[in-house]
N, CA, C, O and CB atoms as a CASP TS submission, in Angstrom:
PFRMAT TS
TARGET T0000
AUTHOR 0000-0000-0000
METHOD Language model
MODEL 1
PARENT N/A
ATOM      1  N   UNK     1     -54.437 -34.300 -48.811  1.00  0.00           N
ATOM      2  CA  UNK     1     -53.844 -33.413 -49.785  1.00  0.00           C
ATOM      3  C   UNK     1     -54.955 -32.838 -50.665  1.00  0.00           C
ATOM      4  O   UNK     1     -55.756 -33.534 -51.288  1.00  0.00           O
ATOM      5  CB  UNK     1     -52.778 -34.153 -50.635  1.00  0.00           C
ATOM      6  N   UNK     2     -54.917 -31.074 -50.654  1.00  0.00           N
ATOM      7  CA  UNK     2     -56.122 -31.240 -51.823  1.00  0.00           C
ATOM      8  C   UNK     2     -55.571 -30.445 -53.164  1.00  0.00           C
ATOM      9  O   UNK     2     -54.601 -29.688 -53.163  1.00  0.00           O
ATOM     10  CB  UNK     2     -57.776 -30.447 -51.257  1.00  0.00           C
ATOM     11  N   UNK     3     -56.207 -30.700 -54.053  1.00  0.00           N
ATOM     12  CA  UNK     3     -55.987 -30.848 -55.461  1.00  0.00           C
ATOM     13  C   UNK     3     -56.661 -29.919 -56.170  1.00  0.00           C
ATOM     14  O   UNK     3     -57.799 -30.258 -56.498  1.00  0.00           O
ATOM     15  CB  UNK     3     -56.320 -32.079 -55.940  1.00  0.00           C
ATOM     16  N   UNK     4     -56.230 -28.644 -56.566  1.00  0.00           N
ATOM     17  CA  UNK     4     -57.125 -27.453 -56.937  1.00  0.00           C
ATOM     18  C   UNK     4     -56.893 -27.932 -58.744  1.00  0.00           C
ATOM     19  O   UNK     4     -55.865 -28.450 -59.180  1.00  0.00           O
ATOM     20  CB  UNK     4     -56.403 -25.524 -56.259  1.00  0.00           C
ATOM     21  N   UNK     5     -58.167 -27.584 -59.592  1.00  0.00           N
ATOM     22  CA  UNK     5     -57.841 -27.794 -61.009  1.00  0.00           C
ATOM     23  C   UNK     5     -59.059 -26.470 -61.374  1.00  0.00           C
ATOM     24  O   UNK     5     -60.173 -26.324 -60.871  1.00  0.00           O
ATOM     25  CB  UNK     5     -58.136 -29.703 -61.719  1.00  0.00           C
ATOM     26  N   UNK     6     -58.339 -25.589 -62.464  1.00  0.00           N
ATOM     27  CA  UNK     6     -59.191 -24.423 -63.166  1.00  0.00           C
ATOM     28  C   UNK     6     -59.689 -24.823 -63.991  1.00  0.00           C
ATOM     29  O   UNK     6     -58.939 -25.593 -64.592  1.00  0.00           O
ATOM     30  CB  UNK     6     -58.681 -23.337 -63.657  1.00  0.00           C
ATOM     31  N   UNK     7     -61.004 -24.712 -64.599  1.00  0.00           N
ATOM     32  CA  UNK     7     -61.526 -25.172 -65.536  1.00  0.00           C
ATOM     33  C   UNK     7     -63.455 -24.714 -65.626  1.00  0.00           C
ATOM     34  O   UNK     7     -63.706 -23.573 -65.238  1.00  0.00           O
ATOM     35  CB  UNK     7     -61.054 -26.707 -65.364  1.00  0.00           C
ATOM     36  N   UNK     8     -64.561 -25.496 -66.064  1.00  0.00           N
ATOM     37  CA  UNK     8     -65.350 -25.189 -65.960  1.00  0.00           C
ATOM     38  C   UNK     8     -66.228 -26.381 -66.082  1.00  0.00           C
ATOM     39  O   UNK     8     -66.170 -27.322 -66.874  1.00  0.00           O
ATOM     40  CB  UNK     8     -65.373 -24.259 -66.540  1.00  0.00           C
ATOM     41  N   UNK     9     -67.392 -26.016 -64.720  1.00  0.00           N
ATOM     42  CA  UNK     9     -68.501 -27.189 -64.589  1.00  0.00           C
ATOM     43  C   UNK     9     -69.921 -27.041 -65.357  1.00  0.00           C
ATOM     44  O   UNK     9     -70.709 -26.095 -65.337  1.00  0.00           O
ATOM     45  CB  UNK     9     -68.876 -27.331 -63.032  1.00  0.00           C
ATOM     46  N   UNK    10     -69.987 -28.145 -65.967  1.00  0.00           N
ATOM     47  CA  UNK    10     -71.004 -28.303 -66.372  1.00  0.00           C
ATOM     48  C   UNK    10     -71.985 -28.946 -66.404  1.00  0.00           C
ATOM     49  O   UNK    10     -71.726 -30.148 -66.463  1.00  0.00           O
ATOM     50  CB  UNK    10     -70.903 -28.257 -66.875  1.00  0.00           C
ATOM     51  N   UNK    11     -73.408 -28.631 -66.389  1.00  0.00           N
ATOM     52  CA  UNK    11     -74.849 -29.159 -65.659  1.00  0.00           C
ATOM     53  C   UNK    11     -75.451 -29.339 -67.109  1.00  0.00           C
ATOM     54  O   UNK    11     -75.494 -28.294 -67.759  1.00  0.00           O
ATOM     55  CB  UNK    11     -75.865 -27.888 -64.426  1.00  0.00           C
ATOM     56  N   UNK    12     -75.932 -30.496 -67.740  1.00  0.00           N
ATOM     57  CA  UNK    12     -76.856 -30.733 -68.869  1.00  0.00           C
ATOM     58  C   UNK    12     -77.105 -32.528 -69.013  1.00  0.00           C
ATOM     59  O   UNK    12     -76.508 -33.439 -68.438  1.00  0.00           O
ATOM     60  CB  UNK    12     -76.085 -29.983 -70.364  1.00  0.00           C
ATOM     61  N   UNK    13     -77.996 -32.563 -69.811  1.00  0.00           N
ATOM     62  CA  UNK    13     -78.920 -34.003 -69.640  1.00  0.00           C
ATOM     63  C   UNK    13     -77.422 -34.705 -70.136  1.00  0.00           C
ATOM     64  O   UNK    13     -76.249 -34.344 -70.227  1.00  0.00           O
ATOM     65  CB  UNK    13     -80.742 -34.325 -70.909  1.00  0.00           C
ATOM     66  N   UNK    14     -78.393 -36.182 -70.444  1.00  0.00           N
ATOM     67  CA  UNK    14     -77.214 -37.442 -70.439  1.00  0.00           C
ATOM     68  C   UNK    14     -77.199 -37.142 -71.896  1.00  0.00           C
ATOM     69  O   UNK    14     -76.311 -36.293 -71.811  1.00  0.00           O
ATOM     70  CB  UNK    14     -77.620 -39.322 -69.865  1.00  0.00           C
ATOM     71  N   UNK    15     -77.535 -37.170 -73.421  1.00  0.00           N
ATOM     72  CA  UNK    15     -77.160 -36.675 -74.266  1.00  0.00           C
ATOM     73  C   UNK    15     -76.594 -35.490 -74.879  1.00  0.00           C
ATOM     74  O   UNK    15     -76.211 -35.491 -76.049  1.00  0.00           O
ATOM     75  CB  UNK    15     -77.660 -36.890 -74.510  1.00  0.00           C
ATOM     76  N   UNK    16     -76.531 -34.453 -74.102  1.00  0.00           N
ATOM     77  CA  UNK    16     -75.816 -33.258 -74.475  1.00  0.00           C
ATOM     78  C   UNK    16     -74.320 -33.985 -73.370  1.00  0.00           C
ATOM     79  O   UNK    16     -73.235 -33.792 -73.919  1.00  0.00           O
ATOM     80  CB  UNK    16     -76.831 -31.399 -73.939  1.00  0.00           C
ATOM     81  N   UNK    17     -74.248 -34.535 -72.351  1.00  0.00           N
ATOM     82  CA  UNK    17     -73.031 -34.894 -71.762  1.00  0.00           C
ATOM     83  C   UNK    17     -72.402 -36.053 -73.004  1.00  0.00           C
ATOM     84  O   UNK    17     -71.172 -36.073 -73.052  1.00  0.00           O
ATOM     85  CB  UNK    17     -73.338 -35.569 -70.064  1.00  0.00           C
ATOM     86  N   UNK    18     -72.993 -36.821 -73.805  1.00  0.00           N
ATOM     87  CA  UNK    18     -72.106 -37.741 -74.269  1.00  0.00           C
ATOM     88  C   UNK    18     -72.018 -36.750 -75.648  1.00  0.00           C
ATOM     89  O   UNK    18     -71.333 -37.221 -76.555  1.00  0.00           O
ATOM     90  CB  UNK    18     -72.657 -39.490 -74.346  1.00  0.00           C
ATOM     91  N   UNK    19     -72.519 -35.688 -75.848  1.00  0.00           N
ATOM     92  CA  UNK    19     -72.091 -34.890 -76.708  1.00  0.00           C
ATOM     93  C   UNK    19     -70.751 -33.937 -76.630  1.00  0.00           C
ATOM     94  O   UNK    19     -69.964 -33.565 -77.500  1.00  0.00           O
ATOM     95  CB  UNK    19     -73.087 -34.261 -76.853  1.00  0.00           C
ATOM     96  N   UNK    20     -70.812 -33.757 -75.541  1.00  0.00           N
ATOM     97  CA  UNK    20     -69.718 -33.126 -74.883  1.00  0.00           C
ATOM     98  C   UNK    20     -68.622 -33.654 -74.754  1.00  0.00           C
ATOM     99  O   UNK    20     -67.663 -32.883 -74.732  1.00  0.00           O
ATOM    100  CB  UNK    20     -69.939 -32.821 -73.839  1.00  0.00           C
ATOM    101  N   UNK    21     -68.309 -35.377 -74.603  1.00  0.00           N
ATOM    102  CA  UNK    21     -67.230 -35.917 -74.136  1.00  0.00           C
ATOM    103  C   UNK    21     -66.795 -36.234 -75.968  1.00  0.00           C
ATOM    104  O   UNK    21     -65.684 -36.455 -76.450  1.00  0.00           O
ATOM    105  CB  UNK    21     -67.514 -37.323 -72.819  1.00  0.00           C
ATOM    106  N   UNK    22     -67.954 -36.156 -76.559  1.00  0.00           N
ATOM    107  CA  UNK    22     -67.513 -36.598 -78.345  1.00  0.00           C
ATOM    108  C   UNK    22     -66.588 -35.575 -78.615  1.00  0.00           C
ATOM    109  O   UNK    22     -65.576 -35.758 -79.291  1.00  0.00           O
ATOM    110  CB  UNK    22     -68.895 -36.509 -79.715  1.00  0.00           C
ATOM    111  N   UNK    23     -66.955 -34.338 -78.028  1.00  0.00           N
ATOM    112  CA  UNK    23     -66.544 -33.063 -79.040  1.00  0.00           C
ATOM    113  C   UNK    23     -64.828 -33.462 -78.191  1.00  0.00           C
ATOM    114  O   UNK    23     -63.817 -33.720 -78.845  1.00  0.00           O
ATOM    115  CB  UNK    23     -67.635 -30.907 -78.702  1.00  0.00           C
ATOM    116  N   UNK    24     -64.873 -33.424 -76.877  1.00  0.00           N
ATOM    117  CA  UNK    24     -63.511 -33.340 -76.016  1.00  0.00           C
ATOM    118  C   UNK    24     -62.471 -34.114 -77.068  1.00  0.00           C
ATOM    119  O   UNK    24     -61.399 -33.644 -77.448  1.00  0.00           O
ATOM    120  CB  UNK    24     -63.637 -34.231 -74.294  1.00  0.00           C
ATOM    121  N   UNK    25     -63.052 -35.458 -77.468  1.00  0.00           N
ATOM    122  CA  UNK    25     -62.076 -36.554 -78.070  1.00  0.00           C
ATOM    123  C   UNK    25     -61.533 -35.750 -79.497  1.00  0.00           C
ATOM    124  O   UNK    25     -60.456 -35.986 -80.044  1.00  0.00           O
ATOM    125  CB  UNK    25     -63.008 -38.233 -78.444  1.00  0.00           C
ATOM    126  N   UNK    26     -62.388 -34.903 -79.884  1.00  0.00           N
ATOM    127  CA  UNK    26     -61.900 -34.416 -81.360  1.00  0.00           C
ATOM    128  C   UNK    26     -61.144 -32.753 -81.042  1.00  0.00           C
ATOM    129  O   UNK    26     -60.128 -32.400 -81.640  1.00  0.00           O
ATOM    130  CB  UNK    26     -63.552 -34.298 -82.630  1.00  0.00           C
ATOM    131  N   UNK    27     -61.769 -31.977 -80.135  1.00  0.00           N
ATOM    132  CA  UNK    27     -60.897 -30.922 -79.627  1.00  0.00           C
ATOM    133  C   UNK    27     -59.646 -31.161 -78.851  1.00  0.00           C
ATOM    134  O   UNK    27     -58.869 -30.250 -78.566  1.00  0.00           O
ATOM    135  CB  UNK    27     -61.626 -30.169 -78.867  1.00  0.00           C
ATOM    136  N   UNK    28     -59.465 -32.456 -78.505  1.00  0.00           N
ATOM    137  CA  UNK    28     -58.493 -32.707 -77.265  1.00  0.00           C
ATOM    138  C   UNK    28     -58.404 -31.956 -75.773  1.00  0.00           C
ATOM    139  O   UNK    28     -57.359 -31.697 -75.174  1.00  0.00           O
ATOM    140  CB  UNK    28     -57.229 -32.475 -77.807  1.00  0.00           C
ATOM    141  N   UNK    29     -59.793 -31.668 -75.317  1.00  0.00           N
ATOM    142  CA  UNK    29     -59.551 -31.174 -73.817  1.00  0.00           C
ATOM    143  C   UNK    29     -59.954 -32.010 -72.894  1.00  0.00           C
ATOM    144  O   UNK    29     -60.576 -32.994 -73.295  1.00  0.00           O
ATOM    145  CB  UNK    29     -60.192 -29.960 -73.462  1.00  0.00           C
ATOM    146  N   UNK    30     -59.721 -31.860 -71.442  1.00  0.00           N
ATOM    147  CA  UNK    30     -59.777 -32.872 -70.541  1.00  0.00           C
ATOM    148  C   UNK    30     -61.321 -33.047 -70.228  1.00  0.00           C
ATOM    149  O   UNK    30     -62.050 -32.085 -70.472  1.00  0.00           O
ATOM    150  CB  UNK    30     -58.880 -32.553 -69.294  1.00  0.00           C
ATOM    151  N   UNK    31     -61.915 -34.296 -69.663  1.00  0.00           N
ATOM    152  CA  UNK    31     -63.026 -34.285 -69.669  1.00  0.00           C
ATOM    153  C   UNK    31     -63.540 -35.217 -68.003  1.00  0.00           C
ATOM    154  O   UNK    31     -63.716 -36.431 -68.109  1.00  0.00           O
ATOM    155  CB  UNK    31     -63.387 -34.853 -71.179  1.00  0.00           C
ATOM    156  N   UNK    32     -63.708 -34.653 -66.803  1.00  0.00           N
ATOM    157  CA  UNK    32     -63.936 -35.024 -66.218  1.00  0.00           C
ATOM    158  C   UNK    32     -65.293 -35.646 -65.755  1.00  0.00           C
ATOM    159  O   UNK    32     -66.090 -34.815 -65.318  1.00  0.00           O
ATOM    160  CB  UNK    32     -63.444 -34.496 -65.926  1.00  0.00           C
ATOM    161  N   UNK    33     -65.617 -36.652 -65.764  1.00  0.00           N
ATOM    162  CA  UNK    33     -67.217 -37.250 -65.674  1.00  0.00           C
ATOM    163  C   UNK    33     -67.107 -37.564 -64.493  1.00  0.00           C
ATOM    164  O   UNK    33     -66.215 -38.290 -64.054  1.00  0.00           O
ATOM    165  CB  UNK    33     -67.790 -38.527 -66.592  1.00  0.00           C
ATOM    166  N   UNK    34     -68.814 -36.589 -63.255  1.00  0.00           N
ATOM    167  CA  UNK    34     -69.079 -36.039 -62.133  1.00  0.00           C
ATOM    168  C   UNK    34     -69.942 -37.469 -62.013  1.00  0.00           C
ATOM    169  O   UNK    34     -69.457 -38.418 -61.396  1.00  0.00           O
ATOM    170  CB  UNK    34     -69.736 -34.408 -62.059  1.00  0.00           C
ATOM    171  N   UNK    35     -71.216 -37.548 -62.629  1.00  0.00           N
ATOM    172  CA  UNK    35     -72.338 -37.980 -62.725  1.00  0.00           C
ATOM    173  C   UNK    35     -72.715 -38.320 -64.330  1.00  0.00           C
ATOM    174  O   UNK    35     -72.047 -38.321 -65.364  1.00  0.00           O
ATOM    175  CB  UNK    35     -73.157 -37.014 -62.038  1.00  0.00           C
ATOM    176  N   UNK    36     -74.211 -38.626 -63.995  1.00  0.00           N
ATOM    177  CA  UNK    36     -75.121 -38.676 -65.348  1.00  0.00           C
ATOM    178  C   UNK    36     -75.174 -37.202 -65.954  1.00  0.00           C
ATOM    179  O   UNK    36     -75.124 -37.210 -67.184  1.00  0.00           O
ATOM    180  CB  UNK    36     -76.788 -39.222 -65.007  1.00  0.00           C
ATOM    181  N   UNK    37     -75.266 -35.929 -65.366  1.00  0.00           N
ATOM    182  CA  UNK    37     -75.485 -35.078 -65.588  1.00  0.00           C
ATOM    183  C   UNK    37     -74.896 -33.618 -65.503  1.00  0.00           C
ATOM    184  O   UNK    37     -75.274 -32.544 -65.971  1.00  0.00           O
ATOM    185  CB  UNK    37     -76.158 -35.318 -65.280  1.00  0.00           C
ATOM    186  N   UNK    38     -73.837 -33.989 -64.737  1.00  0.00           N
ATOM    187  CA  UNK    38     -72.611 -32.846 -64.527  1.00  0.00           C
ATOM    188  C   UNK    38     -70.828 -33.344 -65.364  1.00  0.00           C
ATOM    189  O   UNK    38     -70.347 -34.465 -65.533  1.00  0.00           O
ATOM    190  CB  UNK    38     -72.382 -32.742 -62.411  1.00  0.00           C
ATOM    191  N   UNK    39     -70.424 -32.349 -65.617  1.00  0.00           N
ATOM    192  CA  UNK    39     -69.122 -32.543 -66.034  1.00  0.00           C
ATOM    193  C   UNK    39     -68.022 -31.615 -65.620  1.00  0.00           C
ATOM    194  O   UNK    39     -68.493 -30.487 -65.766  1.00  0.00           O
ATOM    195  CB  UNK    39     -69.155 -32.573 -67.324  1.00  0.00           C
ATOM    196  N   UNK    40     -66.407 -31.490 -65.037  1.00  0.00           N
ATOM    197  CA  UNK    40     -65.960 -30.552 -65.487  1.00  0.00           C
ATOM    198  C   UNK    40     -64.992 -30.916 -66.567  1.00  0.00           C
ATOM    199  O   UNK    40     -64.420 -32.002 -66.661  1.00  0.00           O
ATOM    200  CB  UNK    40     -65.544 -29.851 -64.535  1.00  0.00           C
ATOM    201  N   UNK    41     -64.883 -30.004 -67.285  1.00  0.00           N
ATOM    202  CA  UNK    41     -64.037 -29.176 -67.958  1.00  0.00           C
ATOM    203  C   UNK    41     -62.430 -28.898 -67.488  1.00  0.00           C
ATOM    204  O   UNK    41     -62.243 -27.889 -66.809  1.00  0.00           O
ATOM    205  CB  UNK    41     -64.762 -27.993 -67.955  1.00  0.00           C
ATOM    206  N   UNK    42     -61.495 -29.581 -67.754  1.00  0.00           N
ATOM    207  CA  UNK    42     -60.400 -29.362 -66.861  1.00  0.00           C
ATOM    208  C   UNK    42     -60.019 -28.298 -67.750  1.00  0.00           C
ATOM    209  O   UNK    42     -60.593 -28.291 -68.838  1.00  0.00           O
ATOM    210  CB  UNK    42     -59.317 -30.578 -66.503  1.00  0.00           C
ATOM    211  N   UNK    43     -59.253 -27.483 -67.542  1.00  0.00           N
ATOM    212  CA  UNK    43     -58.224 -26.370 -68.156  1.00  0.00           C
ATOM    213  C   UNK    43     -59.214 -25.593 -69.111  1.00  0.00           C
ATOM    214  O   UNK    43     -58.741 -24.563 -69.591  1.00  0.00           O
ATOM    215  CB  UNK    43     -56.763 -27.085 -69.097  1.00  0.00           C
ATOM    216  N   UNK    44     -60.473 -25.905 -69.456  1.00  0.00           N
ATOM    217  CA  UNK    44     -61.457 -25.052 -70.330  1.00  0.00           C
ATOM    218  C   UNK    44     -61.010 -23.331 -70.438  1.00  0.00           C
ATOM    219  O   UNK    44     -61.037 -22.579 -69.464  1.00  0.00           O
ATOM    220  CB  UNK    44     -63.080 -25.209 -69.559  1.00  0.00           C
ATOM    221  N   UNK    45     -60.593 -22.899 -71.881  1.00  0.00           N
ATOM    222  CA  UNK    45     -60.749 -21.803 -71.717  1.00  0.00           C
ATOM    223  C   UNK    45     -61.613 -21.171 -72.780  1.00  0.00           C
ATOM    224  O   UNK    45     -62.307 -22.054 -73.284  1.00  0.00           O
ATOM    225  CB  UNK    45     -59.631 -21.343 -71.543  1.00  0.00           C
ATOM    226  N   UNK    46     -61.872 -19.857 -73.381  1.00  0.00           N
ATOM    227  CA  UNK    46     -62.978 -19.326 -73.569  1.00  0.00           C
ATOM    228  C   UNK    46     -62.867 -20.026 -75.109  1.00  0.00           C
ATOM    229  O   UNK    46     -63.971 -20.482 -75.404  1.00  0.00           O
ATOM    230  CB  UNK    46     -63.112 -17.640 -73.261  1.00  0.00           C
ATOM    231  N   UNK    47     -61.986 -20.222 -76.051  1.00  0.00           N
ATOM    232  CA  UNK    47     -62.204 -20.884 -77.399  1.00  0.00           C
ATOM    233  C   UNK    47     -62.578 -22.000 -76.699  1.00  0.00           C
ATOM    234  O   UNK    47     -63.773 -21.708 -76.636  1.00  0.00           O
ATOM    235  CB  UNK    47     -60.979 -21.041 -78.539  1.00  0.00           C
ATOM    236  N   UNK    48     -62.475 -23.484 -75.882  1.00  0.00           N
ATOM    237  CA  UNK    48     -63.131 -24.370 -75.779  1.00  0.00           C
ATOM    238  C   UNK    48     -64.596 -23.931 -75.906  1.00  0.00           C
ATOM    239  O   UNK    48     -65.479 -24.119 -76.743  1.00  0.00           O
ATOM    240  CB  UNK    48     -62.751 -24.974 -74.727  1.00  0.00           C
ATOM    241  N   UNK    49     -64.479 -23.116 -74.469  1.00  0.00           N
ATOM    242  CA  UNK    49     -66.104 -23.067 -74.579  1.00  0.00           C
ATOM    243  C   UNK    49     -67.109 -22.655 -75.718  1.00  0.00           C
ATOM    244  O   UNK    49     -68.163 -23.242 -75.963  1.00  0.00           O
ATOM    245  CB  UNK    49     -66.477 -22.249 -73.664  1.00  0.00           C
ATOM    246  N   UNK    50     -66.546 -21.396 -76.468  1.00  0.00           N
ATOM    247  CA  UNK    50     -67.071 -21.449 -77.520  1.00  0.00           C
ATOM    248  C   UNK    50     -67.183 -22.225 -78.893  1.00  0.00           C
ATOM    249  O   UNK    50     -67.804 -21.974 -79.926  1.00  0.00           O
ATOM    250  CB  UNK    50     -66.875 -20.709 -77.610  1.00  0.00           C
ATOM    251  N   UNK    51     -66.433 -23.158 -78.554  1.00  0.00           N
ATOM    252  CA  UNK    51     -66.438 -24.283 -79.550  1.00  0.00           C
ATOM    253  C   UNK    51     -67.599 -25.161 -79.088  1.00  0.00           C
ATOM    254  O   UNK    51     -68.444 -25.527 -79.904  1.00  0.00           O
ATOM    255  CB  UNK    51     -65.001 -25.122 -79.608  1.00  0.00           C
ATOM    256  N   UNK    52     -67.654 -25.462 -77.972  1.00  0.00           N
ATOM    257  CA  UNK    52     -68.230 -26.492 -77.456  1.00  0.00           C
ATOM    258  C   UNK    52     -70.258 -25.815 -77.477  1.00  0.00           C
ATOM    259  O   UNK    52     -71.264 -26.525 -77.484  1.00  0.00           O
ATOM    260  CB  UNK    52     -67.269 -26.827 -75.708  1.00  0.00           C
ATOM    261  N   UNK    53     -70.194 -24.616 -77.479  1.00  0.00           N
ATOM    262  CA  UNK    53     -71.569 -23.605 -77.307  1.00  0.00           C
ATOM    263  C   UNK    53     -71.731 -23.927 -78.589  1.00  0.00           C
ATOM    264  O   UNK    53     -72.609 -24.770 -78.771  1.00  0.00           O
ATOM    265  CB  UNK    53     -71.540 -21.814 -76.868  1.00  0.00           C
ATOM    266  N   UNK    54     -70.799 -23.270 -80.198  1.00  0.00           N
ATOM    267  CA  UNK    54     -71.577 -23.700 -81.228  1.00  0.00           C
ATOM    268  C   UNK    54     -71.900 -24.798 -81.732  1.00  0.00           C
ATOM    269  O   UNK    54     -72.790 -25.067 -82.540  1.00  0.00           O
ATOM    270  CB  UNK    54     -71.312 -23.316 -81.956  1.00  0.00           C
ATOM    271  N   UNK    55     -70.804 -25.718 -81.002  1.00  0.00           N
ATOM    272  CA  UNK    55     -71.343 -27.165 -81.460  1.00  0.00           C
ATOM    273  C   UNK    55     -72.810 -27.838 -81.308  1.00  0.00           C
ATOM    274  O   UNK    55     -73.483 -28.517 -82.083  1.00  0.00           O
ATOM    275  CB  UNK    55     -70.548 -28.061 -80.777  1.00  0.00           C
ATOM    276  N   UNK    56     -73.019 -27.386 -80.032  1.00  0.00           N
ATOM    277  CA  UNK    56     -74.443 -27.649 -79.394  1.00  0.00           C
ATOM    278  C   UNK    56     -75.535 -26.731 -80.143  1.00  0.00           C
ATOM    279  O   UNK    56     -76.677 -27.150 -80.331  1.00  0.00           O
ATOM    280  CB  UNK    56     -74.434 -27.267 -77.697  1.00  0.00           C
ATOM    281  N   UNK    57     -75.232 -25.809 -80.443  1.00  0.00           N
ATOM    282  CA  UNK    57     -75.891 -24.716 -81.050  1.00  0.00           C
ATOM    283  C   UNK    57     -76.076 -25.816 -82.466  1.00  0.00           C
ATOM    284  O   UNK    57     -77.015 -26.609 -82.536  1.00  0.00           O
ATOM    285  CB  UNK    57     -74.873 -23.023 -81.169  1.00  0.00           C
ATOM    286  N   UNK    58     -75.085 -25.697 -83.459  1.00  0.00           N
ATOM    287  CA  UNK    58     -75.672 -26.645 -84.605  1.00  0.00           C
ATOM    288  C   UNK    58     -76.180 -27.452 -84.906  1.00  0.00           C
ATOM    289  O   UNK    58     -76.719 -27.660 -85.993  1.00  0.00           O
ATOM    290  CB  UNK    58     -75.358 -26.983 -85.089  1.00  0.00           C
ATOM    291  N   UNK    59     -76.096 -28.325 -83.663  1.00  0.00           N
ATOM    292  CA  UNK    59     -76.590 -30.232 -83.189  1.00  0.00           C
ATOM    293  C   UNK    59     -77.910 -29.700 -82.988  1.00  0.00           C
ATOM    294  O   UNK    59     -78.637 -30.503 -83.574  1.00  0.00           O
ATOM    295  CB  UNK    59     -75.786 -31.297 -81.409  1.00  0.00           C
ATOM    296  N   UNK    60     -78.841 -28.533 -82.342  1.00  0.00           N
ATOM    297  CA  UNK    60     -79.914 -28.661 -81.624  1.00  0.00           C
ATOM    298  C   UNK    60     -80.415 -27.610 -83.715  1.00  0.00           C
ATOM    299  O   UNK    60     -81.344 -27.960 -84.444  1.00  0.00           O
ATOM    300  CB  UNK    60     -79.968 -27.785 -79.391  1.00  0.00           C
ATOM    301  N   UNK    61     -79.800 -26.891 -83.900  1.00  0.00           N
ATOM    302  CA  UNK    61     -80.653 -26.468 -85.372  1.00  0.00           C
ATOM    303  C   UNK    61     -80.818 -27.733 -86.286  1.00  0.00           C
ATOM    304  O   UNK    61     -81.902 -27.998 -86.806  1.00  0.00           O
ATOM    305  CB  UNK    61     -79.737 -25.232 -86.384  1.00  0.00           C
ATOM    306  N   UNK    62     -79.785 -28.441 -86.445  1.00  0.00           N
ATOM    307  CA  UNK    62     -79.974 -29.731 -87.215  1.00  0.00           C
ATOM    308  C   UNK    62     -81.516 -30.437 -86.523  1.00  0.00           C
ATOM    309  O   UNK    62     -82.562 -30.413 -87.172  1.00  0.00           O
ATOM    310  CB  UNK    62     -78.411 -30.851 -86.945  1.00  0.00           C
ATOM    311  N   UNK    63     -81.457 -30.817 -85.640  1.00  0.00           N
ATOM    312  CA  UNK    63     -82.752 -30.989 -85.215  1.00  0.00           C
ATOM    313  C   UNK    63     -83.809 -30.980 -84.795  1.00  0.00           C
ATOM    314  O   UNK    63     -84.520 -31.780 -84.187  1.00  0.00           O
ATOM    315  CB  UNK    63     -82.873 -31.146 -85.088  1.00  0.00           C
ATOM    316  N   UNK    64     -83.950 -29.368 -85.390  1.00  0.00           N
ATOM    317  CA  UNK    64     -85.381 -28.601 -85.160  1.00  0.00           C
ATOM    318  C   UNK    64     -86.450 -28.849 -86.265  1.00  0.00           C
ATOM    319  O   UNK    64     -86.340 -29.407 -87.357  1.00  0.00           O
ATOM    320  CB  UNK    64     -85.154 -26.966 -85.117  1.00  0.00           C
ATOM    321  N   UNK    65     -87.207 -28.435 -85.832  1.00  0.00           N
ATOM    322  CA  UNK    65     -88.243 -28.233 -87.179  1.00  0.00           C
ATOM    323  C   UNK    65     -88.765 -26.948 -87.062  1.00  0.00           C
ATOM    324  O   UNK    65     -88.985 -26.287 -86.047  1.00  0.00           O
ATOM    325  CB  UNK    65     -89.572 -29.293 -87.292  1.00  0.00           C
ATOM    326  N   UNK    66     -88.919 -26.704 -88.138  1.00  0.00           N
ATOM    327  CA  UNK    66     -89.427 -25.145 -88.385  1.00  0.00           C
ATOM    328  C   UNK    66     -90.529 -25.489 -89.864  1.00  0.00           C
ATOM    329  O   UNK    66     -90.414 -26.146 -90.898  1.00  0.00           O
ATOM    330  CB  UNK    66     -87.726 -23.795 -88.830  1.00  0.00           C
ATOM    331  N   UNK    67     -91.870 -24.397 -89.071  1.00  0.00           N
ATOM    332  CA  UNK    67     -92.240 -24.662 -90.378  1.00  0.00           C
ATOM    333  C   UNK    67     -92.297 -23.904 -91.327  1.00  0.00           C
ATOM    334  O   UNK    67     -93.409 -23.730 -91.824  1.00  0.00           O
ATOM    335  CB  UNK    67     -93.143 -25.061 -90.434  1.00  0.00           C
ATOM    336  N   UNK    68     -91.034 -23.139 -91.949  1.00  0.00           N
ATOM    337  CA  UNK    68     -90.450 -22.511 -92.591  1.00  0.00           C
ATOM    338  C   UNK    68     -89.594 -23.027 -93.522  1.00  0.00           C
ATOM    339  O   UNK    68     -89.260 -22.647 -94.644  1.00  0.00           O
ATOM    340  CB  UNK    68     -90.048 -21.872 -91.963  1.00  0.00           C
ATOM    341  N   UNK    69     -89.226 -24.212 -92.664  1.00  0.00           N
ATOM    342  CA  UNK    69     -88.251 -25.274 -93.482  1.00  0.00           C
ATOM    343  C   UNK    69     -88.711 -26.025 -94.811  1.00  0.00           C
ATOM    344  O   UNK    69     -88.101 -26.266 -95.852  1.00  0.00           O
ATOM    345  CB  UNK    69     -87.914 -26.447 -92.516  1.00  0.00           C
ATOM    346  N   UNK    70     -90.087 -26.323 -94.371  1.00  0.00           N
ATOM    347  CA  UNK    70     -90.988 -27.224 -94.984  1.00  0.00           C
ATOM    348  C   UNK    70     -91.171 -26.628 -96.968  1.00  0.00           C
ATOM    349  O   UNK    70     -91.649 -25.597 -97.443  1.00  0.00           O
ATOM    350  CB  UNK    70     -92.656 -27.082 -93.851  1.00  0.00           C
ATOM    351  N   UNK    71     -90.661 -27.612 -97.500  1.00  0.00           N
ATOM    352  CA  UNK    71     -90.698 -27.130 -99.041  1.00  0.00           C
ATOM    353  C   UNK    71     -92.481 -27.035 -99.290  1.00  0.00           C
ATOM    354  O   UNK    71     -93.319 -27.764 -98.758  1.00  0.00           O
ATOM    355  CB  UNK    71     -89.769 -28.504-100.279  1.00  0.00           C
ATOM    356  N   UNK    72     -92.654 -26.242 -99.973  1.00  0.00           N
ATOM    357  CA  UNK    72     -93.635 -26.227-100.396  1.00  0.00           C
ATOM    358  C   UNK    72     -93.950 -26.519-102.085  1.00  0.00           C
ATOM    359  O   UNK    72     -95.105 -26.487-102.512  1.00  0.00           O
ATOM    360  CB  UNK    72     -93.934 -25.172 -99.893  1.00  0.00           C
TER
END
């Protein structure tokens, strides 16, 4: 029997994946774990994803350095 599901796959290291399954538990979407390094996305539609893009987006500015940042 095969089992078609719409949604979207995703390819990123083992900390952006346990970042991903954090955000799922607080957005409530399905979260299928492939591997260490792939995921899909069951039913993902374009507000997930863009939730899930700025989240990563803020997580990776929080921990940049710039040396612009730097008080002088």
């Amino acid at each position: 029997m095969v089992h078609v599901y719409k949604g979207l796959f995703l390819e990123c290291d083992p900390p952006t994946k346990q970042f991903v399954e954090y955000i799922s538990k607080q957005e409530h979407f399905e979260v299928i774990v492939l591997d260490e390094t792939h995921l899909f996305l069951q039913a993902a539609d374009e507000k997930i994803i863009n939730t899930i893009q700025r989240r990563i987006d803020d997580l990776q500015n929080q921990n940049t350095y710039s040396v612009f940042d730097k008080d002088q």
